[in-house]
C-alpha positions as CSV (number, residue, x, y, z in Angstrom):
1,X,0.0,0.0,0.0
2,X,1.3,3.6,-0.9
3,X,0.7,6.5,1.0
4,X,1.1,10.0,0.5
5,X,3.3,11.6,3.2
6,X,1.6,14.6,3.6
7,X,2.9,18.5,4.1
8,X,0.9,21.6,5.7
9,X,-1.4,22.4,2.9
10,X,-2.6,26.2,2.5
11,X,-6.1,24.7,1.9
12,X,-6.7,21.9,3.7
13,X,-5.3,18.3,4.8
14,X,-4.5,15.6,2.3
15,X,-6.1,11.9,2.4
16,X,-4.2,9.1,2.8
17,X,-4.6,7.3,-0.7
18,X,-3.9,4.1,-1.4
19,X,-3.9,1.2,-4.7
20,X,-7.0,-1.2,-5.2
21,X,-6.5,-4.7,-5.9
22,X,-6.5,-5.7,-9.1
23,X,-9.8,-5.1,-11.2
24,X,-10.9,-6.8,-14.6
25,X,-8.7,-6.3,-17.6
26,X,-10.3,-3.5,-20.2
27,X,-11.5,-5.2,-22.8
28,X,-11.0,-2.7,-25.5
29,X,-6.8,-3.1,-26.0
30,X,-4.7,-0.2,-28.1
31,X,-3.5,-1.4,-31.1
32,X,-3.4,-0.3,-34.7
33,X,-5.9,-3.5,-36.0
34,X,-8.0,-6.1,-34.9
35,X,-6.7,-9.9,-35.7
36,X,-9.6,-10.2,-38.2
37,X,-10.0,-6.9,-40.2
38,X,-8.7,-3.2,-39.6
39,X,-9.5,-1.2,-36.6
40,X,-8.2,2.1,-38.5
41,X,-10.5,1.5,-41.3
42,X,-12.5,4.0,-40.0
43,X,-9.8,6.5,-40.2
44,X,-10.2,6.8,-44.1
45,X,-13.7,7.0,-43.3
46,X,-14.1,9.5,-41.2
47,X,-12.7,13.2,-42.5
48,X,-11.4,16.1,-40.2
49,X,-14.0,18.2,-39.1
50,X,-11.6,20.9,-39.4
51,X,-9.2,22.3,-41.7
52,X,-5.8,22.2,-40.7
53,X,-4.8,26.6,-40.5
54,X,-2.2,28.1,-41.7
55,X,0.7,29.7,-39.0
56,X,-0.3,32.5,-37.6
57,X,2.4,33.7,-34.8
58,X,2.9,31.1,-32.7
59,X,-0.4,29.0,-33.2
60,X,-0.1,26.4,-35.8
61,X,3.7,26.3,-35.5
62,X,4.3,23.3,-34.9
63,X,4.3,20.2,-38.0
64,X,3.9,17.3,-35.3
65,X,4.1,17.0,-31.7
66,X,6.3,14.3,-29.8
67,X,5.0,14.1,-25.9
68,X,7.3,11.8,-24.0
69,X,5.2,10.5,-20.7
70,X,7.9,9.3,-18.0
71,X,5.0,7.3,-16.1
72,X,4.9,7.1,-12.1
73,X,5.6,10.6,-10.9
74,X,9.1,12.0,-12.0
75,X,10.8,14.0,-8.7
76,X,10.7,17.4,-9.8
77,X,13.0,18.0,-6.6
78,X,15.9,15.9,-7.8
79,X,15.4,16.4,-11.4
80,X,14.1,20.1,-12.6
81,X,13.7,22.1,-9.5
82,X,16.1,21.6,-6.9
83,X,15.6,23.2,-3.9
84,X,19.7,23.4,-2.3
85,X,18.9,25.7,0.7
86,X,15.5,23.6,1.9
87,X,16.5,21.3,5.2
88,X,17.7,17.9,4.4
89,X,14.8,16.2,4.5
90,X,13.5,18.0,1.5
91,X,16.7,18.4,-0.7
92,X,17.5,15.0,-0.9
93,X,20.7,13.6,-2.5
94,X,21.4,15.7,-5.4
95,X,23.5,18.6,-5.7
96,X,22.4,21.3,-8.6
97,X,24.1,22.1,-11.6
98,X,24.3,25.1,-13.8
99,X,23.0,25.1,-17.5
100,X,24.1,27.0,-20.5
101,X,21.6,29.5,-19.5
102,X,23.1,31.8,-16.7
103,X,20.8,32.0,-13.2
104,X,19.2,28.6,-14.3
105,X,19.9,25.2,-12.7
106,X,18.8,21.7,-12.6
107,X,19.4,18.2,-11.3
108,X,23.2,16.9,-11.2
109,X,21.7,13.5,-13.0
110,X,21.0,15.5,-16.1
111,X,23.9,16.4,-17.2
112,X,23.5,16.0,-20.9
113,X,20.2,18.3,-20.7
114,X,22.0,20.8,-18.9
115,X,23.8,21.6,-22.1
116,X,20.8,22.5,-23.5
117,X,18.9,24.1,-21.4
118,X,18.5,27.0,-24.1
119,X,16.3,24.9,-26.5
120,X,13.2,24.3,-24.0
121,X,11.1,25.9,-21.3
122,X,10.9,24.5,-17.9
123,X,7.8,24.9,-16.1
124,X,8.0,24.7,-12.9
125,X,4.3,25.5,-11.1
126,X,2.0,22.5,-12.0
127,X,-0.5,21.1,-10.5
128,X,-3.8,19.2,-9.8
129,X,-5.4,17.6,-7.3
130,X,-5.8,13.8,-9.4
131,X,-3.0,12.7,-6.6
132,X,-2.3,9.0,-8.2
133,X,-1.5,7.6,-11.2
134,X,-3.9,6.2,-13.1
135,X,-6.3,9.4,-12.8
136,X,-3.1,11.7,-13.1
137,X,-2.0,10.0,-16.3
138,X,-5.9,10.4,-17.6
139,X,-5.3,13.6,-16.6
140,X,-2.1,14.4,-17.9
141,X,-2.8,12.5,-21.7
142,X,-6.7,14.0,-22.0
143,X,-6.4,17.1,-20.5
144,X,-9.3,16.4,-18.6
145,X,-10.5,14.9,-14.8
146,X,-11.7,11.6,-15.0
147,X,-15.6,12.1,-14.1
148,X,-16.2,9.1,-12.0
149,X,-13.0,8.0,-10.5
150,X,-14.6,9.9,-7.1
151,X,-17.2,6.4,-7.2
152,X,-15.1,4.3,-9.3
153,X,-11.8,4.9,-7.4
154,X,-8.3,5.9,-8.2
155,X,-7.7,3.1,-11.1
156,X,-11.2,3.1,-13.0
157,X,-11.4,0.8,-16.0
158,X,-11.1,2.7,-18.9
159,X,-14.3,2.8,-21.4
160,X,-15.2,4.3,-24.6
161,X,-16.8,6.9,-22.9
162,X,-13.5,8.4,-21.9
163,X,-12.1,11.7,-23.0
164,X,-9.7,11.5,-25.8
165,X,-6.3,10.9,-25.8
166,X,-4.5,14.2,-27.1
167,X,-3.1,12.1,-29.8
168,X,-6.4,10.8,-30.8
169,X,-8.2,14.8,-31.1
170,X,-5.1,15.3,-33.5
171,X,-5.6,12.6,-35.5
172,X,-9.5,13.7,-35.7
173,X,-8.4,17.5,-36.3
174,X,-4.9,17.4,-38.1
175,X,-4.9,14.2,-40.2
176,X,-1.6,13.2,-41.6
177,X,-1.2,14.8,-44.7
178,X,1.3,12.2,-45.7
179,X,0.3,8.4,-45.8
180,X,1.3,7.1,-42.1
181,X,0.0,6.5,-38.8
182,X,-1.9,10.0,-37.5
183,X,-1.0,8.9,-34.0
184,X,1.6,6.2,-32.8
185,X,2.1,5.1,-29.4
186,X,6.0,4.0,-28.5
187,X,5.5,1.7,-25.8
188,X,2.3,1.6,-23.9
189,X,0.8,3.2,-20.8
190,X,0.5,0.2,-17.9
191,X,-1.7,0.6,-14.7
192,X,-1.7,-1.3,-11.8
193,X,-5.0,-3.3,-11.7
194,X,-4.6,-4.3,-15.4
195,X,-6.4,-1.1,-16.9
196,X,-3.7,-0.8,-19.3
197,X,-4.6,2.4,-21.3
198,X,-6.7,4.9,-19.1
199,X,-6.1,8.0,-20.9
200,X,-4.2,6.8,-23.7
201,X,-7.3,5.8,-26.1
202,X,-9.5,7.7,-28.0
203,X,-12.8,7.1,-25.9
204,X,-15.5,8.5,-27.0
205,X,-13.9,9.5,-30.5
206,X,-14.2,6.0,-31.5
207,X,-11.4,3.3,-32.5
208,X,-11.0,5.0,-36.0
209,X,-8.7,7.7,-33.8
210,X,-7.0,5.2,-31.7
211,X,-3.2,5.3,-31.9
212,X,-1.0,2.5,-33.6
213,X,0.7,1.3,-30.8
214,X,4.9,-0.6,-30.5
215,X,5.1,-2.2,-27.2
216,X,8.9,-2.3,-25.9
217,X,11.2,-5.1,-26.9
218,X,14.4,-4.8,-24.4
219,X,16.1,-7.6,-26.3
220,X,17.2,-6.4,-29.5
221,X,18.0,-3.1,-31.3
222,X,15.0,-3.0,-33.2
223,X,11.1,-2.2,-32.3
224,X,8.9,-5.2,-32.0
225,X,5.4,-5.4,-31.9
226,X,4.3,-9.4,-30.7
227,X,1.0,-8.1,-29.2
228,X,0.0,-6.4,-32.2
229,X,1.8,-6.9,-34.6
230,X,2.1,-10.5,-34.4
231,X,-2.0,-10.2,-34.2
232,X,-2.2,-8.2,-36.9
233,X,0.6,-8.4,-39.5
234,X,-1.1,-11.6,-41.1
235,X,-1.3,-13.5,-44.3
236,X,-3.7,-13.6,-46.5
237,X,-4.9,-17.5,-44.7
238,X,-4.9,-15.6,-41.0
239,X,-1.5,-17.6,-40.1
240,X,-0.1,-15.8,-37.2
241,X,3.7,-14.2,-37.6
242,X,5.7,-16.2,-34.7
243,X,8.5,-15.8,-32.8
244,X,10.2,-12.4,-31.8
245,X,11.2,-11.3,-34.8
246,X,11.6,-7.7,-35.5
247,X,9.0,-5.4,-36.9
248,X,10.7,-4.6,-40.2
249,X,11.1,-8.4,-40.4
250,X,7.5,-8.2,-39.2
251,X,6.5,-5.8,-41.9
252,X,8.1,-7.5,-45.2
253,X,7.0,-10.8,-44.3
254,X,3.5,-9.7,-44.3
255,X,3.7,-7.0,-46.9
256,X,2.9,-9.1,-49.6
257,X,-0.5,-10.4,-48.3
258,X,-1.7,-6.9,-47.5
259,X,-0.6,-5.7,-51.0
260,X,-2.7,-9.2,-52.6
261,X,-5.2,-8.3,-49.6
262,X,-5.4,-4.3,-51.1
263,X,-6.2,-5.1,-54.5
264,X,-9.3,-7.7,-53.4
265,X,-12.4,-6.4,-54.9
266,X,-14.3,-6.9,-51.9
267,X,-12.9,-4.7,-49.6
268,X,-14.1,-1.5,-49.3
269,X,-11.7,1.5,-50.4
270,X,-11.4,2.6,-46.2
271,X,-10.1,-0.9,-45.7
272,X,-8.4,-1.4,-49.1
273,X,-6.4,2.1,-47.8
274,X,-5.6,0.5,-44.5
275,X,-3.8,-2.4,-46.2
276,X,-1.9,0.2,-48.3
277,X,-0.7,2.3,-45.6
278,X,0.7,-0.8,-43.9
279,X,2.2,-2.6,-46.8
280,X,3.7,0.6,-48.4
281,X,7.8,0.6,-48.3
282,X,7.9,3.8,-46.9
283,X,5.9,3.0,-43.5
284,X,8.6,-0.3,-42.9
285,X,11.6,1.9,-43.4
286,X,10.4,4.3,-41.0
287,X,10.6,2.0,-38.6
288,X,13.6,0.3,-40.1
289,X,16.6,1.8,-37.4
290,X,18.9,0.1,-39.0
291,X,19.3,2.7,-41.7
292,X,20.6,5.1,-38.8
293,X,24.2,5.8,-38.9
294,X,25.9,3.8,-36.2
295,X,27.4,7.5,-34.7
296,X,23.4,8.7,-34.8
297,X,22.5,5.3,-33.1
298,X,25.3,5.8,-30.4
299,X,24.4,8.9,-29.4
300,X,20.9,8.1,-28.3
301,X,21.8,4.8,-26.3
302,X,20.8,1.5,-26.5
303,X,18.0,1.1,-24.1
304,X,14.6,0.6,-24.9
305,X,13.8,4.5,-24.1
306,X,16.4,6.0,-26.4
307,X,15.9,3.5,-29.4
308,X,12.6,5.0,-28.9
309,X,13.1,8.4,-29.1
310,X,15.5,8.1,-31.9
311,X,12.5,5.9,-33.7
312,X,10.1,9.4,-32.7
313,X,12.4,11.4,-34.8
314,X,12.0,9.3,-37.7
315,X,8.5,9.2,-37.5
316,X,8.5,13.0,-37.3
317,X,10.1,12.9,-40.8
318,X,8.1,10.3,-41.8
319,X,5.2,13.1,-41.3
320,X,3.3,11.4,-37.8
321,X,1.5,14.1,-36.7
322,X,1.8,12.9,-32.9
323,X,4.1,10.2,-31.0
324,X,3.8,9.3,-27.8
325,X,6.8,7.5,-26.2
326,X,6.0,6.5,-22.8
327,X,8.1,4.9,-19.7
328,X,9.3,1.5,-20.4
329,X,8.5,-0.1,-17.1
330,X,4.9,-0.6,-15.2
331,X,5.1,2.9,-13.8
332,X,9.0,2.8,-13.6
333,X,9.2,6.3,-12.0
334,X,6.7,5.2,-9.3
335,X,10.3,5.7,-7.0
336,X,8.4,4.4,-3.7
337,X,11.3,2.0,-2.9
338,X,14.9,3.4,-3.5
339,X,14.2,6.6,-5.4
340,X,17.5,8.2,-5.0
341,X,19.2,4.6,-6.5
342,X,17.2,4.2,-9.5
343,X,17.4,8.1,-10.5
344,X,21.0,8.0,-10.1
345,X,21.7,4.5,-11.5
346,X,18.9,3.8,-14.5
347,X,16.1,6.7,-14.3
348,X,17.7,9.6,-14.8
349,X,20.8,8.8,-17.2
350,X,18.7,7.1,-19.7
351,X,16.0,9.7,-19.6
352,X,19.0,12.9,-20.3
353,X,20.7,10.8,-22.6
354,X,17.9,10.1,-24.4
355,X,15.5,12.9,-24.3
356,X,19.0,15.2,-25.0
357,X,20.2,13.0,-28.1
358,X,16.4,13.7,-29.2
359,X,16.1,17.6,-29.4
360,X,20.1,17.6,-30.3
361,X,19.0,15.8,-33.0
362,X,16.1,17.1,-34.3
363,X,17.6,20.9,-33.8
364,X,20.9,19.4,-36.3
365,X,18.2,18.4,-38.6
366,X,16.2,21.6,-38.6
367,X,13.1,19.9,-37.5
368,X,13.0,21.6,-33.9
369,X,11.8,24.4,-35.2
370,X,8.1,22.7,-36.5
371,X,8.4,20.3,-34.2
372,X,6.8,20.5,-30.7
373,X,8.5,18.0,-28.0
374,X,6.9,17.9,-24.6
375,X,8.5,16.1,-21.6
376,X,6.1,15.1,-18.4
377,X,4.8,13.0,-16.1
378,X,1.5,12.3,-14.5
379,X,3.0,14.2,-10.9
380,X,6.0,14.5,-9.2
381,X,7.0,13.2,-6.0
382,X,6.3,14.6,-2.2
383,X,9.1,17.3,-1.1
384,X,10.0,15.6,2.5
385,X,11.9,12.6,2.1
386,X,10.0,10.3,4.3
387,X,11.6,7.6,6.6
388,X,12.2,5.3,4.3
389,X,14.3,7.7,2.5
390,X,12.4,7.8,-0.5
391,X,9.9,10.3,-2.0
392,X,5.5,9.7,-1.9
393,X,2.8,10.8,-4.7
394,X,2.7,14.4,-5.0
395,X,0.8,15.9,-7.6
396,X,0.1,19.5,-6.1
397,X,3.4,21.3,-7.9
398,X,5.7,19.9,-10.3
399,X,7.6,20.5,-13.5
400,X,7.2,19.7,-17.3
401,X,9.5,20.9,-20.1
402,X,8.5,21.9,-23.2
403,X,10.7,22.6,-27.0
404,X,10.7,23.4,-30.1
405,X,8.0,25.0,-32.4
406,X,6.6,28.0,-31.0
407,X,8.1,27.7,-27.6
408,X,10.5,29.9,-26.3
409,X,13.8,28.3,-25.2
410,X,16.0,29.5,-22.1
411,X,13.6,30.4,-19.8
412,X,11.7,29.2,-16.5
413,X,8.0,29.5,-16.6
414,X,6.1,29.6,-13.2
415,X,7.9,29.0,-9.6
416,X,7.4,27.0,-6.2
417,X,7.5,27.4,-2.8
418,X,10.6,27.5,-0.3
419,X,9.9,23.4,-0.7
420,X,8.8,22.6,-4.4
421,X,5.2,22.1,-2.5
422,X,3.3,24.3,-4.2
423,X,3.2,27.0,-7.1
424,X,4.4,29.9,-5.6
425,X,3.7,32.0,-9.0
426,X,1.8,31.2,-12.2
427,X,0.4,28.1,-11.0
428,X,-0.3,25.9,-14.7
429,X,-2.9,23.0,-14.9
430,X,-2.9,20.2,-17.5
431,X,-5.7,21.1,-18.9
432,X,-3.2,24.2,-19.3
433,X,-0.9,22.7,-21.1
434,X,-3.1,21.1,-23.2
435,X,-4.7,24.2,-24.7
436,X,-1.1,25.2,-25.3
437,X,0.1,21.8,-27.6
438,X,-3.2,22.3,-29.0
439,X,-2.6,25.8,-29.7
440,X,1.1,25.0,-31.5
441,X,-0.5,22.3,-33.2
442,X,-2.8,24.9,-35.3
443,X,-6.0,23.4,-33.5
444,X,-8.3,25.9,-31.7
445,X,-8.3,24.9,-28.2
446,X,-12.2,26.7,-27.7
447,X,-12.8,24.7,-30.6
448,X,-15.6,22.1,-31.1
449,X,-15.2,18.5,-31.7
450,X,-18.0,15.8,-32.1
451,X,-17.9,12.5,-30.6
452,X,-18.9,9.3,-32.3
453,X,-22.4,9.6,-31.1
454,X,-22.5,13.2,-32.8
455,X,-22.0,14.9,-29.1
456,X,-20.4,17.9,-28.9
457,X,-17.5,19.0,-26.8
458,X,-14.9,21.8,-26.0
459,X,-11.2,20.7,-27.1
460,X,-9.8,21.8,-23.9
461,X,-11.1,24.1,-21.1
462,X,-7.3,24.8,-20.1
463,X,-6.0,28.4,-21.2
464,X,-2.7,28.6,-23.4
465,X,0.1,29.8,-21.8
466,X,1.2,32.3,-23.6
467,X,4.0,32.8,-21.0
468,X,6.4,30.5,-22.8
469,X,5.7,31.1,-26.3
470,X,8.0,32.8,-28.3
């Protein structure tokens, strides 16, 4: 059981919270198809309802968005908002470094990122009162509470009545204009109980906006797919693909039933589209790693996290209008039990090496500029160290960092208390920083968008902050 340790609040006292047992797995699993037909048929079916609009200052800016979700509460404390002068207890471990931006310092552990600190915007005042993961991660993806988890409890199952997943509204309202994926999911989101994708669906848009999702494979350099893609990437007689093999492996083994499966006369042109996309040359290769230069490769890092944000960059060229490349672990920055260990040893060096090598890479190549890159969590963790020496749940101030098109780099955004407990100034919701990828994305925030049973809703009720826009 996991408890918050709890500080004086300004407002009022915090309940002790805790997991449930395990509930009954979602039926309705993330993937890009079904074993016996297309699930993103309905993507050629259904048509934005509205345009894509052409850059006007900072809105519409950025080409595609890559949000990378380090899942389980990242310590804002011992990552992007030390606190050196607070007593023991609350400082922790880590000592601060400076960046390449003068006055501005972060965690010791991020070496890498401190080197380029002028590219992005920390924000440091976040906060909301969804104070575990599941319903912070819903949160956090959606921009949007979860509406029942008050009845239904801190890990509700998810259901297509479920806000969308940001990734799904862009795929609704900023269709790929090239043929690819609209929204692919690196790695997926996994909650305790078994409710594997609360907030990472599409909900109530329907599966036609659900994202094309890559599971990790920790064994080999490439990307491999054996719950989907093994399920999906069939022949023509419905023989499954086995072993582990890797996805390009995955991908020309089957592309020559879905091209045979294309040109059949009784599918319908949605379907007969689906087929295409997926046996097209140009959707393998960019998944293909291997065609990376081995210096590109090395840079990144070898873990499962890095491959996949070098694999995110390709898909940005390949013209993906969103990736989301989550943690690689069940909640892996859920640091209840040696936080200080793991974010020294594993956490944090894989996450600056990684999440550096990315905007490093995409700024060499040009592409930061149109390219929005977003780095969060669903909280961060509770500024007293309790007396276990590790850090709680504590979702009432932490810090995200955002890059790239639109944003301005260098700067701080927001501030916290004496002990990173609570916004001090400029306190930013995620319904905030929704409206603001929204906004950089060229889709109005105030804008409508109708569900699958023709019900209209709001985008986001968050406000842009126009405090770290360029």
């Amino acid at each position: 059981m996991m408890a918050v340790t709890a500080l004086p609040s300004p407002t009022a006292s915090l309940p002790v919270l805790s997991f449930r047992g395990p509930s009954r797995r979602e039926a309705l699993r993330v993937g890009g198809l079904g074993f016996t037909g297309l699930a993103l048929n309905g993507l050629f079916r259904s048509r934005a309802t509205a345009a894509p609009v052409p850059a006007r200052g900072t809105f519409g800016r950025a080409k595609a968005c890559i949000v990378v979700f380090n899942y389980g509460g990242p310590s804002h404390l011992d990552l992007w908002d030390m606190k050196p002068d607070a007593p023991v207890e609350v400082r922790g471990e880590f000592k601060p470094i400076n960046t390449n931006v003068p006055g501005t310092q972060i965690g010791e552990r991020l070496p890498r990122l401190a080197a380029l600190a002028d590219k992005y915007a920390i924000v440091r005042s976040v906060t909301h009162n969804d104070n575990d993961h599941a319903i912070g991660a819903y949160l956090a993806l959606t921009g949007y509470s979860h509406p029942k988890h008050e009845t239904l409890g801190i890990e509700p199952p998810a259901t297509p009545q479920d806000m969308p997943a940001m990734g799904s509204v862009v795929a609704k309202l900023r269709p790929a204009a090239k043929p690819v994926f609209p929204y692919v999911a690196l790695g997926d989101l996994r909650h305790f109980g078994n409710n594997d994708s609360l907030g990472a669906t599409a909900g109530c848009l329907g599966s036609s906006y659900e994202p094309y999702t890559l599971p990790f494979e920790t064994r080999t350099n490439q990307v491999v797919d054996t719950r989907t893609v093994t399920a999906v990437m069939t022949d023509t007689k419905g023989t499954d693909l086995s072993g582990r093999r890797t996805l390009l492996d995955q991908m020309n083994r089957a592309a020559p039933g879905l091209q045979a499966a294309a040109g059949a006369g009784a599918l319908d042109d949605a379907s007969r589209r689906a087929y295409e996309l997926l046996s097209t040359s140009a959707t393998r290769e960019a998944f293909d790693l291997s065609r990376e230069p081995r210096k590109v490769r090395d840079a990144y890092g070898n873990d499962p996290f890095a491959r996949n944000c070098l694999l995110a960059r390709r898909l940005v060229e390949a013209g993906v209008p969103l990736t989301t490349l989550y943690s690689t672990g069940n909640r892996d920055w859920d640091t209840h039990g040696r936080n200080f260990f793991h974010l020294k040893n594993t956490l944090a060096p894989q996450m600056d090496r990684g999440f550096a090598a990315l905007l490093a890479d995409l700024d060499a190549r040009g592409r930061l500029d149109d390219t929005l890159v977003v780095w969060m969590g669903d909280m961060g963790r509770t500024p007293k160290i309790n007396r276990d020496a590790v850090r709680d749940h504590w979702s009432f101030c932490y810090s995200v960092v955002l890059a790239g098109a639109g944003v301005k780099g260098g700067i701080v955004y927001g501030s916290s208390d004496r002990l990173a407990a609570y916004p001090s100034t400029n306190p930013v919701s995620p319904a905030d920083l929704a409206a603001t990828i929204y906004h950089l994305l060229g889709i109005d925030p105030r804008g409508e968008i109708v569900d699958q049973q023709a019900r209209p809703m709001v985008v986001s009720k968050g406000d842009v902050v126009k405090g770290v826009l360029a």
